[in-house]
N, C-alpha and C positions, 0 to 999 in steps of 0.2 A: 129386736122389738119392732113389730109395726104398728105405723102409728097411722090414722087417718088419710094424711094427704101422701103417702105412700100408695095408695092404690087410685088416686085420686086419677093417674092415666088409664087404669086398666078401664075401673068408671066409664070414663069417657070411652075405650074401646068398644067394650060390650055396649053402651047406648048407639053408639052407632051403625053396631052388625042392625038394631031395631029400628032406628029413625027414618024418617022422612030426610031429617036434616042430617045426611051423613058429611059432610066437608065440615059445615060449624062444627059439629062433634068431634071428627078428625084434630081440626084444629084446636078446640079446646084439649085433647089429648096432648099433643103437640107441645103445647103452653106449657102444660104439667109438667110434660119429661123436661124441659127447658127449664122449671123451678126444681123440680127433680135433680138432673146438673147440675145447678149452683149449690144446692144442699151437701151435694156429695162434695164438690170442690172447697167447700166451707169447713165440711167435715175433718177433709184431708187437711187442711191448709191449722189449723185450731188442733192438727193429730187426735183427734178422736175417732180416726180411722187410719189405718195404718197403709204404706204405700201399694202396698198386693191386695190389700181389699179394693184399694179406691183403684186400682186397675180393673178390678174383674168387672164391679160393678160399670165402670162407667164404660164398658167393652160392652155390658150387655143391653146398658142404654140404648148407648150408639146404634144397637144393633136394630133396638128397638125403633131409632127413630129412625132409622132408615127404611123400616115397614111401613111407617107409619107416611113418611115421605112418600112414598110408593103409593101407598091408598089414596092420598091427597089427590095427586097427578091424574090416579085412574079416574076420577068422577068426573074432573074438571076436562078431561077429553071426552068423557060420554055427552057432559054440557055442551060443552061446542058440535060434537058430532047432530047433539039434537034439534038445533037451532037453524 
């Protein structure tokens, strides 16, 4: 089932390919997957997710935020470079 604040990072992804304010957005993305993680770890922890689900998902997190990490980085050296 998806529920609202499930997409609530992607959200934030797509607003930022559009924004002015691409780092606030990034970083409100950011936020999400990191409420995102606790959900999932809650999930598992209560077993209402089973241990090979709560792997895959949080593999593809991580994976995510590791993108997202990356995008962060890249602006904030275009700032400085512009300065």
């Amino acid at each position: 089932m998806i529920y609202p604040w499930n997409l609530y990072p992607l959200d934030s992804l797509v607003a930022a390919a559009y924004s002015r304010e691409k780092l606030a957005r990034l970083e409100q993305g950011n936020l999400a997957l990191e409420q995102l993680r606790f959900l999932l770890r809650l999930s598992h922890d209560l077993r209402h997710l089973n241990t090979r689900g709560y792997e895959y998902a949080t593999g593809l997190v991580d994976e995510i935020g590791r993108l997202i990490g990356g995008w962060i980085k890249q602006p904030k050296g275009l700032e400085e470079r512009e300065h």
